[in-house]
C-alpha positions in Angstrom: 9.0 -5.3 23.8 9.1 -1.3 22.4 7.9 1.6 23.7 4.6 3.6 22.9 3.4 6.8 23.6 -0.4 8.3 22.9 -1.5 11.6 23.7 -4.3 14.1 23.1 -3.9 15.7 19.9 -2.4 19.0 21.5 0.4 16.3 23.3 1.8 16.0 19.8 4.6 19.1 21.0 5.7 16.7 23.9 5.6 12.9 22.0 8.8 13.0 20.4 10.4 13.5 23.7 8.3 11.1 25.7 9.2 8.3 23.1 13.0 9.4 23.3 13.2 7.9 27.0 11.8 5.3 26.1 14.4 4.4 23.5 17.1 5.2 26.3 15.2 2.6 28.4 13.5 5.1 30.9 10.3 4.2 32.5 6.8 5.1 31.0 6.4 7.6 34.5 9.0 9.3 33.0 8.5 9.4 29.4 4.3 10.7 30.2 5.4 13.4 32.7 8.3 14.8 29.9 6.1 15.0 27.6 3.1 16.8 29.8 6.1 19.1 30.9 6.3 20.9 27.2 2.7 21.0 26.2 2.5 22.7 30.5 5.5 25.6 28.9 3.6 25.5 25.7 2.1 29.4 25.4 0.2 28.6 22.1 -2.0 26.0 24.1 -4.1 28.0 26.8 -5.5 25.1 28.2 -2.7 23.9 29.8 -0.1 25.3 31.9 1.3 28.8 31.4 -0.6 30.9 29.2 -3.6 28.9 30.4 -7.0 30.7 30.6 -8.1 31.9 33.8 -10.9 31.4 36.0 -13.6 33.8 36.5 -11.4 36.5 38.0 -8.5 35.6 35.9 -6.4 33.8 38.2 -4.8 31.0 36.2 -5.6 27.6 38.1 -3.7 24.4 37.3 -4.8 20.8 38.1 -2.9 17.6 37.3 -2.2 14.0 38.3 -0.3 11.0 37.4 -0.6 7.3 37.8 1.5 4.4 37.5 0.1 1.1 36.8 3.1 -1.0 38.2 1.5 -0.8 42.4 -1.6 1.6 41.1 0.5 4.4 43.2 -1.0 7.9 42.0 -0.5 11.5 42.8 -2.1 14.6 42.2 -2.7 18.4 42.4 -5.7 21.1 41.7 -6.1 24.4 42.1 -2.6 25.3 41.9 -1.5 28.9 41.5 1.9 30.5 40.3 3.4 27.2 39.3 4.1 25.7 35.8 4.6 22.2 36.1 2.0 21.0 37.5 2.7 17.4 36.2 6.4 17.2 38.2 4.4 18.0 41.4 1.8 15.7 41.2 4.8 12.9 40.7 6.2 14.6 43.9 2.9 13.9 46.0 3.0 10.6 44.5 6.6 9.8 45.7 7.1 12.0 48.9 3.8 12.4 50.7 1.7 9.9 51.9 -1.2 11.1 50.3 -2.8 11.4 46.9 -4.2 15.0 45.7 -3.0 18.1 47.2 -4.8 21.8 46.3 -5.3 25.0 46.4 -2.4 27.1 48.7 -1.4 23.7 50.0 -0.5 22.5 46.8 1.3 25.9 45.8 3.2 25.9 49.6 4.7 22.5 48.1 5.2 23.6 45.1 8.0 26.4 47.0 8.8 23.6 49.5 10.1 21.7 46.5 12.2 24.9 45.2 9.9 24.9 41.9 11.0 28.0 40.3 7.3 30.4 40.5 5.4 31.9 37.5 3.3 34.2 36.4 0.8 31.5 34.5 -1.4 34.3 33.2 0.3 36.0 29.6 -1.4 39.1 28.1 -2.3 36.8 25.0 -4.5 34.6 27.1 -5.5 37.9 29.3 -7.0 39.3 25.8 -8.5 35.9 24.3 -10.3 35.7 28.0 -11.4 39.2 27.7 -12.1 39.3 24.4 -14.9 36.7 25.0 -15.8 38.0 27.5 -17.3 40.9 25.2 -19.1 38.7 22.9 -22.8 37.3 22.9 -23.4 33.7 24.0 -24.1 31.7 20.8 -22.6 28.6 21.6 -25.1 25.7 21.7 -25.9 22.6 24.2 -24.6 23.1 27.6 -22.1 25.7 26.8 -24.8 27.8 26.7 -26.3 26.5 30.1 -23.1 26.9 31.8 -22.9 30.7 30.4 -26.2 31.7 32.0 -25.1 30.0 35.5 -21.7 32.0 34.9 -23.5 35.3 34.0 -25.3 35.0 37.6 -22.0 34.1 39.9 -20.2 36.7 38.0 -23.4 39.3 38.4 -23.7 38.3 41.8 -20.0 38.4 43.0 -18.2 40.5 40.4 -16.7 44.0 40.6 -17.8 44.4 36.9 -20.9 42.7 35.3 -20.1 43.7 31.9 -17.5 40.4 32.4 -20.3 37.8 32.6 -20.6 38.4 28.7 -19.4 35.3 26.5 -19.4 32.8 23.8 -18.5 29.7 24.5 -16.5 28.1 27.7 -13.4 27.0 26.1 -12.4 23.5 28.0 -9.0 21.1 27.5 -6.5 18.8 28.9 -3.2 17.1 27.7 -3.2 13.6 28.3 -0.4 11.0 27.8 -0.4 7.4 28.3 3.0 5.4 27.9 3.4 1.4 27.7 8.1 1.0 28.5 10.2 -1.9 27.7 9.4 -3.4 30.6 5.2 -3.6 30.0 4.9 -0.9 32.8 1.8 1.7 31.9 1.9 4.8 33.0 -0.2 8.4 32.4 -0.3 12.0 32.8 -2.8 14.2 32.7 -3.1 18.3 33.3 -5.2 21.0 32.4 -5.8 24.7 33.5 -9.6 23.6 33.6 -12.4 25.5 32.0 -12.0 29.0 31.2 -14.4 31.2 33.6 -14.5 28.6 35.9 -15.6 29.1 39.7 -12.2 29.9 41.7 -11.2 26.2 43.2 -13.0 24.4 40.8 -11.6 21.2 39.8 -12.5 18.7 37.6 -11.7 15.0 36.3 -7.9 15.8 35.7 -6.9 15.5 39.3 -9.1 12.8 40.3 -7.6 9.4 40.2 -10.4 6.5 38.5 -12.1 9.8 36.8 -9.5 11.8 34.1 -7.1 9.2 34.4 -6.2 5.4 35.6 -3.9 2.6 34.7 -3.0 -0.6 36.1 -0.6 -2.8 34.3 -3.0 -5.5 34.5 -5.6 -4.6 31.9 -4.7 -1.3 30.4 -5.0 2.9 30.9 -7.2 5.8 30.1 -7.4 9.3 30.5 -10.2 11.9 29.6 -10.8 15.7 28.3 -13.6 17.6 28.2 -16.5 18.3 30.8 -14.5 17.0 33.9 -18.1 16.9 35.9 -19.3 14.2 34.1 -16.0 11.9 33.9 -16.0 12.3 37.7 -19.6 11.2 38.0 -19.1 8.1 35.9 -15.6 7.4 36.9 -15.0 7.4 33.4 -11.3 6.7 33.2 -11.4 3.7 35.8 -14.9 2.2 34.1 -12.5 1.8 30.2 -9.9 -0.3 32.1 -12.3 -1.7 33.8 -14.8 -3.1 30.8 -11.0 -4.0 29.6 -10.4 -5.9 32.6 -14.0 -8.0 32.1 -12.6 -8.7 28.9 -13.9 -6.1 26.3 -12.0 -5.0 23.5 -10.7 -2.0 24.1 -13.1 -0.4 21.4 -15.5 -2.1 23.1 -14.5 -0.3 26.4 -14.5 3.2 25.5 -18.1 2.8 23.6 -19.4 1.8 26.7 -17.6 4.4 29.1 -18.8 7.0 26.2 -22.4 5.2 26.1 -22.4 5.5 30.2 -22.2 9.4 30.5 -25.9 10.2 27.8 -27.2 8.6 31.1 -26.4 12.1 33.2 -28.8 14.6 33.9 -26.5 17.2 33.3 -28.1 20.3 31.6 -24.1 21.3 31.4 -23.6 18.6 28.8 -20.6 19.1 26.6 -18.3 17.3 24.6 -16.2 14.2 26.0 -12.7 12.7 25.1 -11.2 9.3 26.0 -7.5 7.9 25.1 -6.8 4.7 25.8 -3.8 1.9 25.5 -4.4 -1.8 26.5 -2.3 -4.4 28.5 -1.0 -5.3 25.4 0.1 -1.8 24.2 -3.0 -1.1 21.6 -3.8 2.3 21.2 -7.3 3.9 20.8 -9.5 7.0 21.8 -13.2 8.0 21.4 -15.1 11.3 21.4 -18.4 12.7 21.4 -17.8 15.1 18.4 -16.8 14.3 14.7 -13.1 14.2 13.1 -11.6 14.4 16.2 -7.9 12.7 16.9 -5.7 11.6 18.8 -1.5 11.2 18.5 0.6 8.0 18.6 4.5 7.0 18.3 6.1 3.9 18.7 9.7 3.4 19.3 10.3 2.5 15.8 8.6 5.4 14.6 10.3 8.4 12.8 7.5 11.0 13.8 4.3 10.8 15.4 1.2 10.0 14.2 -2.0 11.6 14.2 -4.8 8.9 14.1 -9.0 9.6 14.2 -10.6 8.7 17.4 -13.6 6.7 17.2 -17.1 8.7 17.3 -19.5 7.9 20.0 -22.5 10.4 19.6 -23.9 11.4 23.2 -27.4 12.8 23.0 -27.4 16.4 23.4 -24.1 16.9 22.8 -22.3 18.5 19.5 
């Protein structure tokens, strides 16, 4: 049995080093949280990690979790400030603390506990793309939009400057990697730096176990990206491996965990990602929006691959 590694397409920076434990025999906990680790260091991708965009003040908020499908043991973080690798702490709840999701200054007093070496997570590039958007007229449609106008009226009512409730769209995204090792132990990893303009201590599906992301070596693994509010109100991640586990396909599984959220009243609406593996080691993802992909590598592959994920339109979203 070989190793395989899927991701998000923006996990493609961290695949080639997932995969490469597995070769070495490593475990598929450690080959998802290597490869969240780069895309978390990454500052081209400002919706992870450092270089992530900020929250409504521009304070750089991480949220992360991992689960591993040998004993369903999880472990997760949100909220956290100053901190990089958000990823390695959640693993550190996971194994050292009897509990599951840590936040906000507990999560960053752990995080020194730990002797995790501090960050400034906010870099002037992502300081100018937030501003910068900040400046420019809401156009974007659905419930980007929506979400502007509720923004506009926090930031009017609880901002030093009004001016900064001016945008165009809400830019939202997570890395997600799911790894099947040698051994037919699943494993994922998830993290995100949430959606830009956010409310301070917001957290969405990413650090919620059974919502962004689930496996159990039984039937299979998911993780999501996009609107975390609505994966956390369907349980999105849990319901694919479950529909796996009552014996759909796994196509099958994410149509009807995609089909499940049009049922939201939700006049925040936005798009919705899904990457999946099976018991068996079959990869597959779905979103809401057209010619969007996801990435794969095997053990036997030379490079990774970047694969289109199934479309499942939900009404009212792009």
């Amino acid at each position: 049995m070989n190793g395989i590694v899927i991701a998000s397409a923006n996990g493609a920076i961290g695949l080639e080093a997932a995969v490469d434990i597995l070769r070495h025999g490593g475990s598929a906990l450690d080959a998802v949280i290597a490869g969240a680790r780069l895309v978390e260091a990454n500052p081209e991708d400002h919706t992870v990690g450092y270089s992530g965009l900020p929250n409504l003040f521009g304070e750089v908020e991480l949220d992360a979790s991992v689960m591993d499908g040998r004993g369903l043991r999880a472990g997760s973080v949100g909220a956290l400030k100053g901190y990089q690798d958000a990823a390695d702490l959640a693993r550190h709840v996971m194994d050292e603390l009897p509990h599951v999701l840590i936040a906000g200054e507990g999560a960053k007093r752990l995080a020194a506990e730990i002797g995790m070496e501090p960050r400034d997570l906010l870099t002037p590039e992502a300081k100018a793309i937030w501003q910068e958007r900040l400046d420019q007229p809401a156009t974007a449609p659905n419930g980007h939009q929506t979400y502007l106008r509720k923004v506009r009226e926090i930031v009017r009512e609880a901002a030093t400057d009004p001016e900064a409730a001016r945008g165009e769209e809400i830019p939202h995204g997570t890395v997600n990697f799911i790894a099947r090792d040698r051994t037919g132990d699943i494993a994922c990893a998830v993290s995100t730096s949430g959606w830009a303009w956010k409310y301070p201590g917001r957290m969405g599906d990413s650090p919620v176990i059974g919502a962004g992301n689930y496996a159990d070596n039984r039937w299979g693994a998911a993780a999501c990206t996009g609107r975390g509010e609505m994966a956390q109100r369907c349980c999105t991640a849990h319901s694919v491996v479950t529909f796996m586990r009552f014996g759909m396909s796994l196509d099958e599984a994410l149509t009807t965990a995609m089909t499940d959220l049009a049922h939201l009243d939700d006049p925040y609406k936005s798009e919705m990602n899904i990457v999946a593996l099976d018991k068996e080691g079959n990869p597959g993802a779905a979103s809401s929006s057209k010619d969007k992909t996801y990435v794969v590598m095997t053990e036997e592959m030379p490079a990774p691959e970047e694969r289109p994920r199934l479309h499942v339109p939900i009404p009212g979203v792009g």
